[in-house]
C-alpha positions as CSV (number, residue, x, y, z in Angstrom):
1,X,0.0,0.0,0.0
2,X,2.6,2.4,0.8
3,X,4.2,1.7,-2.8
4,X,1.0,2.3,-4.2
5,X,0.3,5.9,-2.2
6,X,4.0,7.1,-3.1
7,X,2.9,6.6,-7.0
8,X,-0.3,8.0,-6.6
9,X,1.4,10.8,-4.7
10,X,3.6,11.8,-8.0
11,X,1.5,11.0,-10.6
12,X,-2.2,12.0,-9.4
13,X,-3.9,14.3,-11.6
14,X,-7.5,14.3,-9.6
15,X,-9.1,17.8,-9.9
16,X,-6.5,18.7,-13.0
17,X,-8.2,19.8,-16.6
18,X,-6.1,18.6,-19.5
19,X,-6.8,20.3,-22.7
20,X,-5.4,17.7,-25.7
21,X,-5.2,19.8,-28.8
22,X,-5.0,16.7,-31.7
23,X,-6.9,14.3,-28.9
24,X,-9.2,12.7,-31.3
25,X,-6.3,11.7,-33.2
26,X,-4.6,8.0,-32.2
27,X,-1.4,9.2,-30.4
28,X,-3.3,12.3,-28.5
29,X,-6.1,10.4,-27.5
30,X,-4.2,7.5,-26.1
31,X,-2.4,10.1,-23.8
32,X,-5.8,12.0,-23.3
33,X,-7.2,8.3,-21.9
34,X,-4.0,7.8,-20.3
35,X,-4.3,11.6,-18.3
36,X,-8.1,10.9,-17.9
37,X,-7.1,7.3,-15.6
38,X,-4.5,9.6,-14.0
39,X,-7.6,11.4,-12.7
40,X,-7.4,14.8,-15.2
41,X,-10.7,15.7,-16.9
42,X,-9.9,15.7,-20.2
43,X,-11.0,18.2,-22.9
44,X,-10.3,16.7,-26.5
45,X,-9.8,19.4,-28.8
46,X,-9.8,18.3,-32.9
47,X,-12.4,18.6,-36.0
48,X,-14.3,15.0,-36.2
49,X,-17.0,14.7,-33.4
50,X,-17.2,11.0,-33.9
51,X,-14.1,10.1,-33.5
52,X,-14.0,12.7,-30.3
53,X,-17.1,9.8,-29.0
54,X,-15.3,7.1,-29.4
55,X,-12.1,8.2,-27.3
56,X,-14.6,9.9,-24.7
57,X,-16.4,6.4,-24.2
58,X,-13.1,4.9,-23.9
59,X,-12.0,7.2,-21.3
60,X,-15.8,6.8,-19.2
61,X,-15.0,3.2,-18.9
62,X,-12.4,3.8,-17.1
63,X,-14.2,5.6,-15.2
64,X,-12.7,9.2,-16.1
65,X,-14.1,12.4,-17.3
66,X,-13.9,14.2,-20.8
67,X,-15.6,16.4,-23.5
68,X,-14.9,17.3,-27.0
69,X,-15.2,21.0,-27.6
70,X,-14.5,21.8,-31.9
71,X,-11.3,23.5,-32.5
72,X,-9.7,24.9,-36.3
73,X,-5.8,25.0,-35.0
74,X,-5.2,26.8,-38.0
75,X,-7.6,30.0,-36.3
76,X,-6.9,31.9,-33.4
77,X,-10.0,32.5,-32.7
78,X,-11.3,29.3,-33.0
79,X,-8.6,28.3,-30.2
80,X,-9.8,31.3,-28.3
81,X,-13.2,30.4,-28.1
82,X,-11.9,26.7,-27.1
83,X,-10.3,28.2,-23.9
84,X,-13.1,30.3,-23.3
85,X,-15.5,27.2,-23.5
86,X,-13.4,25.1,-21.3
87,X,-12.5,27.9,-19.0
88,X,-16.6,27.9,-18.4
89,X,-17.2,24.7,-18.3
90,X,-14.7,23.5,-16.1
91,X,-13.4,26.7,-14.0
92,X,-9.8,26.1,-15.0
93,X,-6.9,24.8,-17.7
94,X,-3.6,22.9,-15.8
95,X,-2.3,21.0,-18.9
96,X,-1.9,21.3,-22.4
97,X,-1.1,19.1,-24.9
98,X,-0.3,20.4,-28.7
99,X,-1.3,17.6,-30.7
100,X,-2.4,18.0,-34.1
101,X,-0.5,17.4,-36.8
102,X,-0.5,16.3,-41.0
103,X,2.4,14.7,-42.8
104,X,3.2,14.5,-46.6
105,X,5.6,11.7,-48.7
106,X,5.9,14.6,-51.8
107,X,9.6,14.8,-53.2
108,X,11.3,18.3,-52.3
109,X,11.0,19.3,-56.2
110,X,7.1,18.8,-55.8
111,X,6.4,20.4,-52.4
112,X,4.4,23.3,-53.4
113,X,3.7,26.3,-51.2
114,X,0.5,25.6,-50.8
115,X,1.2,22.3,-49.1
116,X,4.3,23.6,-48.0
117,X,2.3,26.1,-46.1
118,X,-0.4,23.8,-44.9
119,X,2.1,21.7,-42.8
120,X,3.3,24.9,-41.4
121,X,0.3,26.2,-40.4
122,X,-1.0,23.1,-38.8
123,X,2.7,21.9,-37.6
124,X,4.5,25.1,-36.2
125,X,2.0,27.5,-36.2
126,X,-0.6,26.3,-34.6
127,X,1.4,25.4,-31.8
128,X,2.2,29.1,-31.5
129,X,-1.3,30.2,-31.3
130,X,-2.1,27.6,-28.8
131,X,1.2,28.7,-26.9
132,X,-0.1,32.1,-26.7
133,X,-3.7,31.6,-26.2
134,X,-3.4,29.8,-23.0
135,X,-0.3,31.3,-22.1
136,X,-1.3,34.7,-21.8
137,X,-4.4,33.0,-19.5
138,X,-1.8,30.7,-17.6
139,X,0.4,34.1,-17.0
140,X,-2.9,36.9,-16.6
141,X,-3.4,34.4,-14.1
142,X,-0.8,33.4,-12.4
143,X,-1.6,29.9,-12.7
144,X,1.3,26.9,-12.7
145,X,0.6,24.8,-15.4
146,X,2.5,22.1,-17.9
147,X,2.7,22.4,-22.1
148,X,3.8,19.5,-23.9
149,X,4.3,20.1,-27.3
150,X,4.5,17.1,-29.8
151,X,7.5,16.9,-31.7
152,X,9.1,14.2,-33.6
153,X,12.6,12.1,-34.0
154,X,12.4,13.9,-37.5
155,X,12.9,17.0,-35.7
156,X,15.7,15.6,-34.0
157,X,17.6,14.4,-37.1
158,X,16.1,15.0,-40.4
159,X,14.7,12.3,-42.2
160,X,14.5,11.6,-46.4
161,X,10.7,11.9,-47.6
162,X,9.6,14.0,-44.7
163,X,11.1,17.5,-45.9
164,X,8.3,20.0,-45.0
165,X,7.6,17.8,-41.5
166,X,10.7,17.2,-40.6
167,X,11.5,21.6,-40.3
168,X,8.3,22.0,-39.1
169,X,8.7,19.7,-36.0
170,X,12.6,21.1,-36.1
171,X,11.1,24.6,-35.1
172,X,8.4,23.3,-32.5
173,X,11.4,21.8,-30.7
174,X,13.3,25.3,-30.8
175,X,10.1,26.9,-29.7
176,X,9.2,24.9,-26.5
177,X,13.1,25.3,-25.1
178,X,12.6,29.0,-25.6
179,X,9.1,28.8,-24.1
180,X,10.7,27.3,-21.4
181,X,13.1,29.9,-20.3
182,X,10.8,32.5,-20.8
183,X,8.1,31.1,-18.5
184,X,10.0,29.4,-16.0
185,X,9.7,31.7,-13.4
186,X,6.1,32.0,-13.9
187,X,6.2,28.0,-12.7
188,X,4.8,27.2,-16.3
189,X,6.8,24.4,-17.8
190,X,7.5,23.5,-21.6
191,X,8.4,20.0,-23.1
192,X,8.8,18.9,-26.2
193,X,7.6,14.9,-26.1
194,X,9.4,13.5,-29.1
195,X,7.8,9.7,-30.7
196,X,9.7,7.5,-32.7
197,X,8.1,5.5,-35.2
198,X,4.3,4.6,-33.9
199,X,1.9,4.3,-36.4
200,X,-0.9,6.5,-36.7
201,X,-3.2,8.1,-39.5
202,X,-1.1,10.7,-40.7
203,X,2.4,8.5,-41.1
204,X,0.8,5.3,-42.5
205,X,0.7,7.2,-46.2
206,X,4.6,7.2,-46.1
207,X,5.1,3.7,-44.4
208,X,5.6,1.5,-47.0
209,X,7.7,-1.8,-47.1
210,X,11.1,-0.7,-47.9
211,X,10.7,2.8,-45.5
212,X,9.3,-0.2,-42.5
213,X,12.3,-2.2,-43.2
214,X,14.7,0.8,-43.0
215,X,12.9,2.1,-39.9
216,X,13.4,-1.3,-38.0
217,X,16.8,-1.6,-38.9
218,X,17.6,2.0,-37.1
219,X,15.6,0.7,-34.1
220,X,17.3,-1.1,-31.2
221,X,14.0,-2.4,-30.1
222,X,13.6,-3.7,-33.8
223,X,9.9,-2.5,-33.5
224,X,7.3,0.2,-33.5
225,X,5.9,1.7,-30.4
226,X,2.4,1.3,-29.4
227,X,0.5,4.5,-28.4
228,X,-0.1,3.6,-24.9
229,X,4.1,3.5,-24.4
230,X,3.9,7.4,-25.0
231,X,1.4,7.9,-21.5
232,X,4.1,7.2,-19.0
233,X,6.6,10.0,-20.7
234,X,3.0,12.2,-20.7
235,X,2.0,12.0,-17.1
236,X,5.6,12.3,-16.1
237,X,5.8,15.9,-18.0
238,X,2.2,16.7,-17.2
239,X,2.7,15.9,-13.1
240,X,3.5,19.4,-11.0
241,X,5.0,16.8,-8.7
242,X,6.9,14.3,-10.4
243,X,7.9,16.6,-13.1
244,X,8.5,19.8,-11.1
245,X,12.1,20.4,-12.1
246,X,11.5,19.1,-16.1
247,X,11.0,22.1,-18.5
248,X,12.9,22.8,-22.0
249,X,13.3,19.6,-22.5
250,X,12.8,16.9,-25.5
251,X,11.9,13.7,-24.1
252,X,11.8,10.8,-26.7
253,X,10.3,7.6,-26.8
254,X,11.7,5.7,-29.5
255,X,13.0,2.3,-28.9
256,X,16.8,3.6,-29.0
257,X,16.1,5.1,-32.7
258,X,18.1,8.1,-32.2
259,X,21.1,6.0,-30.5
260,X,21.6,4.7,-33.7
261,X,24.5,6.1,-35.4
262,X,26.3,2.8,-37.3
C-alpha cells in the first residue's frame, strides 16, 4: 500500500483539466485516456466529433471524465473560443497538450507552397497560437501549469521523404526550449515529447515496405511503439509533482532510434 500511495502521490492528476489539442487523433487520444485514468478531466480538442465519441467512451470506462469541444488550429479565434469554453465549463486549464498534426511523402521538387504552407500552419504555427492563447491565460493568471508540445525524432535528425515535416517539428522543438526559459519563473513548464516510429493516421501514407524495413533496422528495439508506451513520458511531464524540475526539455520515446549512429 505504501508503494501504491507514493505513486499515486507523484503522478495523481485528480481535480487537473487537460486540454489535448490533436486528442481525437490515435497518439493524443491514447495520452488524453492515459491523463483521464490519471484522474485529469480531459478536454479533447480536434475537428471529427465522432471520432472525439469514441475516445470519450473509452475514457468513461475507465471511469474518467472528458468532452470534446470543436477547435480549427489553423484559427486563433477558434482556439480562443476553445479556452473560453473550457475555461466555463470547467473553471480552470492545468495542462496542455499540442497535438495536431499532418504529414506528406511529396519529393522536395514537388512540395508546393501551398502544401508547404499547410504543414506549417498546422505543424509550427498552430502550436504558437495555442502557446499564446493559453499562455497569456496561464500568466494573466498566475496559474502553474504544464505544455507539452508534440515533436518528432524527424525534428531531431532530419529524415528523407519528410522535408516540409521534418522543419516543421525542427522549429516546434526550438520553440518549447525557448518557451521554457521565458516562462519558468512563472512556474509554467515547456516540453517537447518527441515519438519514434508509432503508427498513426497521418504516417501510414509514407510507411511503405522498404521505409518499415529501414525504420526497423535503425531501431534497437527492432519495433514500432504502441501508443499507450507514450502515457508514462506524458503523465511524467504533465505531473506538478513528479515533473516539477523538467522544463525545456525533449523527451523521446523511441525504442533507442536516435542511439543509432552505425
Amino acid at each position: 500500500m505504501q508503494t501504491a500511495s507514493f505513486l499515486k502521490e507523484l503522478f495523481d492528476l485528480s481535480g487537473k483539466t487537460a486540454v489535448v489539442i490533436g486528442g481525437t487523433g490515435e497518439l493524443c487520444g491514447t495520452m488524453a485516456v492515459g491523463l483521464a485514468r490519471a484522474g485529469a478531466e480531459v478536454v479533447l480538442g480536434g475537428r471529427i466529433p465522432e471520432k472525439a465519441e469514441k475516445r470519450l467512451a473509452e475514457i468513461a470506462s475507465h471511469g474518467g471524465k472528458g468532452y470534446f469541444v470543436p477547435v480549427d488550429v489553423t484559427s486563433r479565434e477558434s482556439l480562443q473560443s476553445m479556452l473560453d469554453t473550457v475555461l466555463d465549463r470547467s473553471g480552470k486549464v492545468d495542462i496542455l497538450i499540442n497535438g495536431a498534426g499532418v504529414n506528406s511523402p511529396t519529393p522536395f521538387l514537388d512540395v508546393t507552397e501551398d502544401e508547404f504552407k499547410r504543414i506549417i500552419d498546422t505543424n509550427l504555427s498552430a502550436v504558437f497560437r495555442a502557446c499564446q492563447v493559453f499562455g497569456e491565460y496561464f500568466i494573466d493568471a498566475a496559474h502553474p501549469a504544464s505544455i507539452i508540445n508534440l515533436g518528432s525524432i524527424s525534428g531531431l535528425s532530419p529524415l528523407s521523404r519528410v522535408f516540409t515535416y521534418s522543419a516543421s517539428k525542427a522549429a516546434v522543438h526550438n520553440l518549447s526550449r525557448n518557451l521554457a526559459r521565458e516562462w519558468a519563473d512563472k512556474d509554467i513548464r515547456v516540453n517537447t515529447l518527441v515519438p519514434g516510429f508509432f503508427p498513426a493516421e497521418q504516417n501510414r501514407k509514407v510507411l511503405d515496405e522498404s521505409r518499415v524495413l529501414d525504420i526497423l533496422r535503425q531501431t534497437p528495439a527492432s519495433r514500432f511503439g504502441d501508443a499507450h508506451e507514450l502515457i508514462g513520458a506524458t503523465l511524467l511531464l504533465a505531473s506538478a509533482k513528479a515533473g516539477s524540475f523538467i522544463t525545456g526539455i525533449e523527451l523521446v520515446v523511441d525504442g533507442g532510434f536516435n542511439a543509432m549512429t552505425i
